[in-house]
C-alpha positions as CSV (number, residue, x, y, z in Angstrom):
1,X,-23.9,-71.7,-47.4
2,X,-23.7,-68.1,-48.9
3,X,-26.6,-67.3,-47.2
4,X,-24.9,-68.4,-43.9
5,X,-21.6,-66.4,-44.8
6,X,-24.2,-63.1,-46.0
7,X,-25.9,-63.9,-42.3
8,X,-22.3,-63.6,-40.1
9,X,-21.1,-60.9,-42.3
10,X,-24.6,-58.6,-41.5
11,X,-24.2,-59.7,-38.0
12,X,-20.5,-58.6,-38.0
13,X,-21.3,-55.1,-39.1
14,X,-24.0,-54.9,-36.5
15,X,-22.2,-55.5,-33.9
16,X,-18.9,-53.2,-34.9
17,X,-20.8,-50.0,-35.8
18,X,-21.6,-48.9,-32.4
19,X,-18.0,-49.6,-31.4
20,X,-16.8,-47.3,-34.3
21,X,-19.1,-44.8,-33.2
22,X,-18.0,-44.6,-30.2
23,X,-14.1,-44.3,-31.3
24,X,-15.3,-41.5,-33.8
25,X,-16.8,-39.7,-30.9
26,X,-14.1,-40.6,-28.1
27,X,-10.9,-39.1,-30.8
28,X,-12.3,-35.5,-30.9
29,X,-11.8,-35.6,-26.8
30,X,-8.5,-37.2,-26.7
31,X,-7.3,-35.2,-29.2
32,X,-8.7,-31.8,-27.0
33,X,-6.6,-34.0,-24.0
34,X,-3.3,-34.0,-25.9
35,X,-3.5,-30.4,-26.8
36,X,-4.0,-29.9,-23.6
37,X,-1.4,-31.6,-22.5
38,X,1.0,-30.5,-24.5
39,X,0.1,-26.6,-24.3
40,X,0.6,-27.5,-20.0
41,X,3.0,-30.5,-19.6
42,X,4.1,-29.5,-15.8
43,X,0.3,-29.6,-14.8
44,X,0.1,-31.5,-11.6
45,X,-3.6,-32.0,-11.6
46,X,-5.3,-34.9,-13.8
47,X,-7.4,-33.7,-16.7
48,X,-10.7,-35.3,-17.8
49,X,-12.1,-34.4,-21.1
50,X,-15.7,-34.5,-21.5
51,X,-16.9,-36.5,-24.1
52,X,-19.3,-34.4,-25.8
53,X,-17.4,-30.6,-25.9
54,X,-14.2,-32.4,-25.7
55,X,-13.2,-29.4,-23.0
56,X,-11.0,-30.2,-20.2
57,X,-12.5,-30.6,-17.3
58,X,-9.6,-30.2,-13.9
59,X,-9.7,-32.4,-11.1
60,X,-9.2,-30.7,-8.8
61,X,-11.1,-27.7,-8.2
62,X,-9.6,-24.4,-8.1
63,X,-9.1,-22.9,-4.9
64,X,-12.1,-19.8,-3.7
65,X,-10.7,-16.3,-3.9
66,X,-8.3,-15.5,-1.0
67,X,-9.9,-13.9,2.1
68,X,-9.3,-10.9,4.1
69,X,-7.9,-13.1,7.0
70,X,-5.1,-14.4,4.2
71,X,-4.3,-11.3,2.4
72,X,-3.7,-9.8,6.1
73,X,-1.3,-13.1,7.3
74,X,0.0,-14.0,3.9
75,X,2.3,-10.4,4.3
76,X,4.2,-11.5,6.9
77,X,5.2,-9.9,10.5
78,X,5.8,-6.8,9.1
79,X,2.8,-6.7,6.5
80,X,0.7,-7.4,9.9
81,X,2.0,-5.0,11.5
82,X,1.1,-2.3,9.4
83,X,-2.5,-3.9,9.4
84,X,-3.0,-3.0,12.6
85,X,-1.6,0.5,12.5
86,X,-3.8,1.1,9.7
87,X,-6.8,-0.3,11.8
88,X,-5.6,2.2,14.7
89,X,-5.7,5.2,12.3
90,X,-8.6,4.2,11.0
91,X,-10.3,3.6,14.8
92,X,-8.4,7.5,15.9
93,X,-10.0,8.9,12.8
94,X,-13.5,7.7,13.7
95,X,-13.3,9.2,16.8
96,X,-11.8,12.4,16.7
97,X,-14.3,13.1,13.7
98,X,-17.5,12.4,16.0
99,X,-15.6,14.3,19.1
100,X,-15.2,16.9,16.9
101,X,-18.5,17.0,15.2
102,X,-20.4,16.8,19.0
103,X,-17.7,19.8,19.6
104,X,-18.2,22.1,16.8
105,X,-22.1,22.8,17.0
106,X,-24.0,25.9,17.6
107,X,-25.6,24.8,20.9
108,X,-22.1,23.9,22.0
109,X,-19.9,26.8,21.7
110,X,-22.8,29.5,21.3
111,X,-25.6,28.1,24.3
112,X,-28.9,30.2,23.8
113,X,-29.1,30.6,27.8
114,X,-25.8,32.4,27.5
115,X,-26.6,35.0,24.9
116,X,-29.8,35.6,26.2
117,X,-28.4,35.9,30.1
118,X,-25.4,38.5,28.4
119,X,-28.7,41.1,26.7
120,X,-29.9,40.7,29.9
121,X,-27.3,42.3,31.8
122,X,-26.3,44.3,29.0
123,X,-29.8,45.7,29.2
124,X,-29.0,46.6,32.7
125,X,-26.1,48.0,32.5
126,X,-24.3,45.4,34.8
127,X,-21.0,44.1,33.4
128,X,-20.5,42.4,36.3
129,X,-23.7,40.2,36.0
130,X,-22.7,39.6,32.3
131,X,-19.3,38.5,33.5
132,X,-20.8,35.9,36.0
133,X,-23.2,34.6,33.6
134,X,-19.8,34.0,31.3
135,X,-18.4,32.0,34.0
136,X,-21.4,30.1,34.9
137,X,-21.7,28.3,31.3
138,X,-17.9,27.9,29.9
139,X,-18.2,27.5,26.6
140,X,-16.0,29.3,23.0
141,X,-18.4,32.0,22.9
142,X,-18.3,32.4,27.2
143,X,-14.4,32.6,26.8
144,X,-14.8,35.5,24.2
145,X,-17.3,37.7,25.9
146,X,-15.2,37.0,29.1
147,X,-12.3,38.7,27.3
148,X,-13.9,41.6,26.3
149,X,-15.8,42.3,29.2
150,X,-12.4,41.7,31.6
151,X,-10.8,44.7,29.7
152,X,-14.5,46.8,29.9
153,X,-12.3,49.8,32.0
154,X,-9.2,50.0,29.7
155,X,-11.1,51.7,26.9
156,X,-13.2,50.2,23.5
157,X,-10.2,49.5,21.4
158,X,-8.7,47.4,24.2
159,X,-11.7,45.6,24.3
160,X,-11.9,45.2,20.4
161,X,-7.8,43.6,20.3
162,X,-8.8,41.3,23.1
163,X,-11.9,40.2,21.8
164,X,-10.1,39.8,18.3
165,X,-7.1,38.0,20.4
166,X,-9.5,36.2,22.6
167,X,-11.4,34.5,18.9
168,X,-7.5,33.8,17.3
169,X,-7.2,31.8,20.5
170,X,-10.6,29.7,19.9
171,X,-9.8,29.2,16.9
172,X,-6.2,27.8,17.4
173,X,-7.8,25.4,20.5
174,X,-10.6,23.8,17.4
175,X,-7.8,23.6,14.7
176,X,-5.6,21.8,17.7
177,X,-8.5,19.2,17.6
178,X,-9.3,18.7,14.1
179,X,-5.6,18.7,12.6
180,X,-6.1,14.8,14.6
181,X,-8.3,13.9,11.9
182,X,-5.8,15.3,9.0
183,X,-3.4,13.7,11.0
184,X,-5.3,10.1,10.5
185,X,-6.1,11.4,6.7
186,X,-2.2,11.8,6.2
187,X,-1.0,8.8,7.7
188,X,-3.2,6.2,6.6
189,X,-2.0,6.3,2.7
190,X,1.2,6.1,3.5
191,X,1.0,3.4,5.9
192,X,-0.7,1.5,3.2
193,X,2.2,2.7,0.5
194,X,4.5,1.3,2.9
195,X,2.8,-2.1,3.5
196,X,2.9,-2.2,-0.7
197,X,6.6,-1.4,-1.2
198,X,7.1,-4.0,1.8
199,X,4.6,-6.4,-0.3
200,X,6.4,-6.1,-3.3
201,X,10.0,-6.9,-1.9
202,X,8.8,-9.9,-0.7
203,X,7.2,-10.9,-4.0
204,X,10.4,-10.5,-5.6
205,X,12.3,-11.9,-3.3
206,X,10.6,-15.0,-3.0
207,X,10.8,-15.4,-6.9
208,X,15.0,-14.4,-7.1
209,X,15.0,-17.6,-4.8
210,X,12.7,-19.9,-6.3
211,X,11.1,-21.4,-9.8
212,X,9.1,-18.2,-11.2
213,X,5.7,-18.3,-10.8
214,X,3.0,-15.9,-12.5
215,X,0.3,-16.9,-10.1
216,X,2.1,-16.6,-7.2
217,X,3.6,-13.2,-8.0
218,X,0.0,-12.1,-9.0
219,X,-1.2,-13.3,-5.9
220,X,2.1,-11.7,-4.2
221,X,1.1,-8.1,-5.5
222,X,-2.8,-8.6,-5.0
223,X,-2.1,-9.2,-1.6
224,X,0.4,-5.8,-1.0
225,X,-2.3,-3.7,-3.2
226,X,-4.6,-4.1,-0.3
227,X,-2.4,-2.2,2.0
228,X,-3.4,0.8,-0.3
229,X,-6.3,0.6,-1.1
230,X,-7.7,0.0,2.8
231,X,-5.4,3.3,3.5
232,X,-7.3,5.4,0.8
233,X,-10.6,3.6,2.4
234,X,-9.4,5.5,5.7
235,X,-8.2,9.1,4.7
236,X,-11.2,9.7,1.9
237,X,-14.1,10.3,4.5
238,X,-11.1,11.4,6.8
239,X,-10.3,14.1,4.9
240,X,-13.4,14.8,4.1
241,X,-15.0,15.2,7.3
242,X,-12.0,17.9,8.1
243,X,-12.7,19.9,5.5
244,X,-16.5,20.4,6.4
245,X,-15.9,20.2,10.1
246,X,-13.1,22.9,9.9
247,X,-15.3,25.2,7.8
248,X,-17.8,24.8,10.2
249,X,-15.9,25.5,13.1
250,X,-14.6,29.3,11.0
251,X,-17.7,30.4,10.7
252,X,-18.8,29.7,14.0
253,X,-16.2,31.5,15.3
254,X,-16.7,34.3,12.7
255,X,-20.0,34.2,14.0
256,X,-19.2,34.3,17.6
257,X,-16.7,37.3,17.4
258,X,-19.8,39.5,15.0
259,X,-22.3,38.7,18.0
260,X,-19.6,40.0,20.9
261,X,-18.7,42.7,18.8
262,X,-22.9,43.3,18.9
263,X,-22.9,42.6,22.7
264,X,-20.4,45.2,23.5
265,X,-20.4,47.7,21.2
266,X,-22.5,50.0,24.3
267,X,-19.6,49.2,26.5
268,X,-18.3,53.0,26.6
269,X,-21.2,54.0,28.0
270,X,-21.8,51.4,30.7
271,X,-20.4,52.5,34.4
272,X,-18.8,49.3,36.3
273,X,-20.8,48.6,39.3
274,X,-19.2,47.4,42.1
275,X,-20.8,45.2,44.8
């Protein structure tokens, strides 16, 4: 009989260790599910705790960053709006920086065939000839020799002021182009300043009218910050390519106005010939 009663007892303890084992191991989990809990008792989503870091693991799984197509929708009408004007700045921008670049070259505004077709009739003595050849291939440089040579029989220092005129004017026309690009470089920050203020007041006033909510103001702001930072994505190269293309463009026409000055600095002693 006491071996029978030393039999069931064995048997007893046997049988209950693995089930105390597994509440020993289970309690560090629950307890990790309770702190949770209680550090987030509005949390909508249903926590499972794993049972061997006792870390909570969510339910549902948390929603992929926000995309472009969101951060552009999610500012409402006004928000979009300004999407799209900063799209169009940055679209103007892009092309008046290649028109201007094909614009301002060398071969463009001082054409080898011209220069060498002015010597020519400089060489001859034929203003005239120089003149035509001016006329036949418009270009910067054409339009300053052209100026210079129109004024050949009202003495050298009329020629000189209406050369000097004639390159104030070329210069004027290039700067007309390229203050396009500045404009686009000027108006694309503050378009995307604008859509951030505009962000922001809704952010706010969404929250004066509801529950507050860190994530969604976070997400509120995130949103209106993009308005900037795609403007400063648009005036950087803008800018940028101003400044190098307007450089460019004074020192062709510095250039241009030394090489007519060259040109025509025999004009005094050239006779007019007259068909």
């Amino acid at each position: 009989m006491k071996k029978l009663v030393m039999s069931a007892v064995m048997l007893a303890t046997l049988l209950g260790a693995p089930a105390l084992l597994a509440q020993e191991a289970a309690a560090p989990g629950a307890a990790a599910g309770a702190a949770v809990e209680a550090a987030a008792p509005g949390l909508d989503s249903t926590l499972i705790v794993d049972a061997e870091s006792g870390a909570p693991v969510s339910a549902q799984r948390k929603r992929s960053a926000t995309s472009f197509y969101d951060v552009m929708t999610g500012s409402g009408p006004i928000g979009f709006l300004l999407w799209m004007a900063l799209f169009g700045s940055g679209a103007a921008a892009i092309y008046f920086i290649v028109d201007c670049s094909i614009l301002v070259r060398p071969a463009k505004m001082l054409p080898g065939t011209l220069i060498d077709q002015v010597k020519s009739a400089m060489a001859e003595g034929d203003v005239l000839k120089a003149l035509k050849a001016c006329e036949s291939e418009p270009s910067s440089m054409a339009n300053i020799l052209s100026a210079g040579f129109s004024h050949v029989e009202e003495g050298y220092d009329i020629i000189q002021e209406s050369v000097g005129t004639a390159a104030d004017l070329e210069t004027e026309r290039l700067m007309q182009r390229l203050t396009w690009i500045s404009v686009c470089a000027n108006l694309a920050p503050m378009l995307g300043l604008l859509g951030t203020v505009q962000g922001m007041i809704m952010a706010f006033g969404n929250i004066a009218t509801a529950a507050p909510d860190v994530g969604a103001l976070a997400l509120a702001i995130a949103q209106a910050l993009w308005t900037t930072a795609g403007g400063l994505v648009v005036a950087i190269p803008a800018i940028t390519f101003y400044y190098g293309i307007r450089n460019n463009a004074n020192k062709l026409v510095l250039r241009m106005e030394a090489m007519t000055m060259e040109l025509i600095k025999d004009l005094r002693n050239v006779e007019v010939v007259n068909d």
